[in-house]
C-alpha positions as CSV (number, residue, x, y, z in Angstrom):
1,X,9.9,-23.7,2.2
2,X,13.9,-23.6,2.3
3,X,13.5,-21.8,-1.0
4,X,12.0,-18.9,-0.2
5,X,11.6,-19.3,3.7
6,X,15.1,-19.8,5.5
7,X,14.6,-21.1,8.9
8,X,17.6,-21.3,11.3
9,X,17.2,-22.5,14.9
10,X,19.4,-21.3,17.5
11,X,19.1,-22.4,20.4
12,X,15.1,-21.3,21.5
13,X,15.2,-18.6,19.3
14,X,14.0,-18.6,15.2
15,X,15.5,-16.4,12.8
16,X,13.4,-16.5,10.0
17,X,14.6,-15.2,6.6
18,X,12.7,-13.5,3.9
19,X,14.6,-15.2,0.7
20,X,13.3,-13.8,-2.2
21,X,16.4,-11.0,-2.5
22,X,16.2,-11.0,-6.2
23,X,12.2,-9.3,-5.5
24,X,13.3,-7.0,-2.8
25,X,11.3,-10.2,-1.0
26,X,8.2,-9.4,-2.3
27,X,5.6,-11.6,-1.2
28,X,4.4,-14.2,-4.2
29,X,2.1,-17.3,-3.5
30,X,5.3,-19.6,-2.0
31,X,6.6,-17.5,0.4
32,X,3.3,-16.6,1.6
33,X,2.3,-20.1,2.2
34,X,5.3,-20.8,3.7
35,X,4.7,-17.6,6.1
36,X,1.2,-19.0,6.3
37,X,2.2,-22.3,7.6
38,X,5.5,-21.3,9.9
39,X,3.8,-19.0,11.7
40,X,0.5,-21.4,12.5
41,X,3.0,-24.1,13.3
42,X,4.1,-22.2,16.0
43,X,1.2,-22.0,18.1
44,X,1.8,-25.1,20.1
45,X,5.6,-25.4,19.5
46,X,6.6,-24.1,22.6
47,X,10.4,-25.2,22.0
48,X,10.3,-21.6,19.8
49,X,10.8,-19.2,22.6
50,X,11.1,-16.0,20.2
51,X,11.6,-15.6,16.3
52,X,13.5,-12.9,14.7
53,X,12.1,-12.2,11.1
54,X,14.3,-10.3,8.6
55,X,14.7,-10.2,5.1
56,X,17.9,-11.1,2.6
57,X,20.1,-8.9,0.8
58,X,18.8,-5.2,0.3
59,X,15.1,-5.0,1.7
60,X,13.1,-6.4,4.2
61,X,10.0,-7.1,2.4
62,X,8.4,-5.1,-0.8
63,X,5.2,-6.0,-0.1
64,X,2.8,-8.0,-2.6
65,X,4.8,-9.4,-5.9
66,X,1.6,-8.5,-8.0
67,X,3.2,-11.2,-11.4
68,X,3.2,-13.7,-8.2
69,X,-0.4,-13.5,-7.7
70,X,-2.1,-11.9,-11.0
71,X,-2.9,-15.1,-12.8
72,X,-4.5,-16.6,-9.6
73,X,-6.9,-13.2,-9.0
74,X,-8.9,-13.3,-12.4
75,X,-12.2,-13.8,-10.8
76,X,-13.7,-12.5,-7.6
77,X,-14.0,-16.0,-5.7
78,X,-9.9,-16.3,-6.5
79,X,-9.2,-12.7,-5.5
80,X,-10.7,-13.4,-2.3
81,X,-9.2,-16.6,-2.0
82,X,-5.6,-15.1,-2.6
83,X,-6.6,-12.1,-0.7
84,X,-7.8,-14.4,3.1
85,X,-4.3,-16.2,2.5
86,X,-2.3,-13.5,2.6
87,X,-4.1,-12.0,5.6
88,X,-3.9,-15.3,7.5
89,X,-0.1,-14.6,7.9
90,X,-0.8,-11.2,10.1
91,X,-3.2,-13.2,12.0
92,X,-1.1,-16.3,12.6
93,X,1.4,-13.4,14.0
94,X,-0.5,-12.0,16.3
95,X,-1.9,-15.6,17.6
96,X,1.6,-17.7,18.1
97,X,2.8,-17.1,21.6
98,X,6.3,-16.5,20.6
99,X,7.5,-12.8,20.3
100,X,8.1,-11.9,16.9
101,X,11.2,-9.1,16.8
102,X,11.9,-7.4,12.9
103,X,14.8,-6.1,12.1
104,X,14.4,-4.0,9.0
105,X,16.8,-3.0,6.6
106,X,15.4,-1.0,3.3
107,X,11.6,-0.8,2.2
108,X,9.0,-2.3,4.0
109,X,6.3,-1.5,2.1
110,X,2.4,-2.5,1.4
111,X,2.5,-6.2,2.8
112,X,6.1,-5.8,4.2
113,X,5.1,-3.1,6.5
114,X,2.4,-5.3,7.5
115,X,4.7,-8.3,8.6
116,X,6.8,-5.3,10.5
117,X,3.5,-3.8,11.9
118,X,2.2,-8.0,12.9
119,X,5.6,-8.0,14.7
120,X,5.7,-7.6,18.2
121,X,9.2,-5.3,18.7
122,X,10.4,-3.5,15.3
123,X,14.3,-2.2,15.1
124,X,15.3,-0.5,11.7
125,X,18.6,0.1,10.3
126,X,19.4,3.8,9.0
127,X,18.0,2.3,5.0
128,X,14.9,1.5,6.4
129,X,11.6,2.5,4.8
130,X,7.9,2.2,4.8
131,X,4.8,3.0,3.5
132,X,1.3,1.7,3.1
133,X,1.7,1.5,-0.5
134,X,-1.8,-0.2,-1.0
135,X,-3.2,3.2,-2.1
136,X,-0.6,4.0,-4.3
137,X,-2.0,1.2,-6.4
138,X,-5.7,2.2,-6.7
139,X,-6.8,-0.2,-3.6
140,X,-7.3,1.0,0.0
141,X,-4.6,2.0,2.4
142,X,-6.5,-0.2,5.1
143,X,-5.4,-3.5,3.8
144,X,-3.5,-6.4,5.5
145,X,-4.2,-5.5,9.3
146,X,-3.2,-1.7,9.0
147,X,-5.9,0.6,10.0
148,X,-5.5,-2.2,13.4
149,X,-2.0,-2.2,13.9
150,X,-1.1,1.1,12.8
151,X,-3.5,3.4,15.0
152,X,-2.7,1.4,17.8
153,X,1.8,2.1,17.5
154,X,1.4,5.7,16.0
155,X,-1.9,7.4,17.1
156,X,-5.0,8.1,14.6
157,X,-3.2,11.7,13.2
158,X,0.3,9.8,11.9
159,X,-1.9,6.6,10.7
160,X,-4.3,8.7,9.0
161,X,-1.4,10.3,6.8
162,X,0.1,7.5,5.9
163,X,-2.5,5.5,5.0
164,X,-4.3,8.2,2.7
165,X,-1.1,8.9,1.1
166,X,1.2,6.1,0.8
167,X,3.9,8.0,0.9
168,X,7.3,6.7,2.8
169,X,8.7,7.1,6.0
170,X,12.1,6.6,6.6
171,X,14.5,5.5,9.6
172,X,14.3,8.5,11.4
173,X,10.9,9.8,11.2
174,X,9.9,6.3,11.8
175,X,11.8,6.2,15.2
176,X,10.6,9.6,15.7
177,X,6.6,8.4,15.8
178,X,7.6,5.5,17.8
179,X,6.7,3.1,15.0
180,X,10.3,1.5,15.6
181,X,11.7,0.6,18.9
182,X,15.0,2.3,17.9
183,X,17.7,2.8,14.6
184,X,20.9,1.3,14.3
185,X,24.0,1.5,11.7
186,X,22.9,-1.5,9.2
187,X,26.4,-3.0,9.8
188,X,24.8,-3.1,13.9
189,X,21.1,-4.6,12.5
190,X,21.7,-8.6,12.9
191,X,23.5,-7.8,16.6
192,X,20.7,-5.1,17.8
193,X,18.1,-7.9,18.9
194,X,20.7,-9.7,21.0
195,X,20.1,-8.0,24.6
196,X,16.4,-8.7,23.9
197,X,16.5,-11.8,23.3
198,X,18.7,-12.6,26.3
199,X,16.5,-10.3,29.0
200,X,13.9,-12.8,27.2
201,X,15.2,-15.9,27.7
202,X,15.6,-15.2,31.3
203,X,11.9,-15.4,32.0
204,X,10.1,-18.6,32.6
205,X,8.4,-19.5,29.3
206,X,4.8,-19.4,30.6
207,X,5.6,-16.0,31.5
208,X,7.0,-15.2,28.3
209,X,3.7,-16.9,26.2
210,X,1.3,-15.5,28.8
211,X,2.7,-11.7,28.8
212,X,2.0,-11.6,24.9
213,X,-1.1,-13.0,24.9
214,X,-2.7,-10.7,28.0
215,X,-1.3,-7.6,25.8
216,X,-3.1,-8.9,22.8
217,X,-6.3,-8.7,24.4
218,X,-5.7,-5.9,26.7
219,X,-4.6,-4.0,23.7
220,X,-8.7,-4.0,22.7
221,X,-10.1,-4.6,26.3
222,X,-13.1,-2.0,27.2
223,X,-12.2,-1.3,30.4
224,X,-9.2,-1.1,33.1
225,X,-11.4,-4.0,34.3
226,X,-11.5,-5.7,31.9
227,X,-7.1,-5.6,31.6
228,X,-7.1,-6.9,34.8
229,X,-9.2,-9.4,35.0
230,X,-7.1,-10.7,31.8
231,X,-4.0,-10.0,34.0
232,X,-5.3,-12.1,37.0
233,X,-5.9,-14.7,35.1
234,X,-2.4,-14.8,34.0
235,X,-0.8,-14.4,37.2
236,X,-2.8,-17.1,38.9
237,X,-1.8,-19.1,36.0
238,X,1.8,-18.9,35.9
239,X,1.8,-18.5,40.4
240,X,1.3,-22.2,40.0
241,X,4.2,-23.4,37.7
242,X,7.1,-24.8,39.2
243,X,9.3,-22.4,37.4
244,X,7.6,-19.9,39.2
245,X,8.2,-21.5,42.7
246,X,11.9,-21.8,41.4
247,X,12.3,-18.3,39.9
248,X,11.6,-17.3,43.2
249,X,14.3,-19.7,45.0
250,X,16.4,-18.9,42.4
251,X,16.6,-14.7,43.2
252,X,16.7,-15.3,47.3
253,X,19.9,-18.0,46.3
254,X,21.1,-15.1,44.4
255,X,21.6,-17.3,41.2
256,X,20.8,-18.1,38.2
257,X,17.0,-19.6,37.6
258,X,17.2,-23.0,35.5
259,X,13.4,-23.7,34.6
260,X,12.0,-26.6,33.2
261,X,8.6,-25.2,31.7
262,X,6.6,-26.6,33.8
């Protein structure tokens, strides 16, 4: 995994590295099982308080590296083999309780805009550009978790036309249609998550886990009802940690919280 996949922990925080610069870090069958396997190794590793994915050198990610995966697709049953371990990434993303921030720099195309759209904040630089390039290579533009994640950050009109057309979006338009959070100089990328990540590490980590996980399912819930339930649930939940109980001391004291996470 240190080949493709560079891992570097600082602190509570992940930064995860695309390392395939060479392919625009196109996805071939290593990195996506190591993708695969970081991402589902995170679900009870709760010394990861967030992960910061980006890719080396000029993109972010190019999407599928189609030599990577061509001899190992010959048949239906190997297709779909290759095809449910490549979605298993997007899924792991969504389940780990761990923020996921991208920071994208150049194309994040086909699979690529996939890890960006599995993500749970997405900053670009000013090179930044995506597109659901699935189409534009005689397959479906709903592929990898887009007609999901896409309809969901952009509204059915703007995920419509990219998906029927491929074509790219850059920086600007992307901020524009709120599919980034914002767009910085690319000399400002690596530096643009830090405020984030601070504001997050001042929360108690249940809070932290518990706030992604109540807007995963209140992202699909059927009713204001059934949002709230969700969100009692997680307030009763995290009303009985002691880093609640000192969270509370902590702002009356007028100091810093220390938590323990429990």
């Amino acid at each position: 995994m240190a080949e493709v996949l560079k891992v570097e922990r600082r602190g509570e925080v992940d930064w995860v590295v695309l390392n395939r610069p060479d392919r625009l870090n196109a996805l071939n069958s290593e990195l996506t099982d190591a993708l695969s396997d970081y991402f589902q190794g995170l679900y009870r590793n709760h010394d990861v308080r967030v992960v910061v994915l980006r890719g080396e050198g000029r993109g972010y990610c190019a999407g599928l590296d189609l030599q990577g995966f061509e001899a190992q697709s010959e048949t239906k049953g190997a297709a779909f083999s290759v095809q449910t371990r490549i979605r298993d990434i997007y899924k792991a993303m969504r389940r780990c309780s761990q923020p996921i921030i991208s920071l994208i720099s150049g194309p994040a195309c086909g699979g690529g805009l996939s890890l960006a759209l599995a993500s749970d904040i997405r900053i670009a630089d000013e090179t930044a550009r995506f597109n659901a390039a699935y189409i534009r290579v005689g397959l479906t533009g709903c592929y990898m978790g887009s007609s999901y994640f896409l309809p969901r950050l952009v509204g059915l009109s703007v995920a419509s036309e990219m998906l029927l057309t491929g074509r790219f979006v850059d920086a600007a338009e992307a901020a524009a249609v709120r599919l980034v959070s914002k767009v910085v100089a690319k000399d400002a990328l690596l530096s643009s998550a830090d405020d984030l990540i601070e504001h997050m590490l001042t929360t108690t980590p249940a809070g932290l886990r518990l706030t992604k996980d109540a807007l995963n399912w209140s992202v699909d819930a059927q009713s204001l009802d059934a949002a709230m339930a969700m969100e009692d649930r997680q307030q009763v939940l995290t009303a009985q940690t002691r880093d609640h109980r000192e969270a509370l001391t902590a702002f009356t004291e007028r100091r810093t919280p220390k938590f323990d996470g429990t």
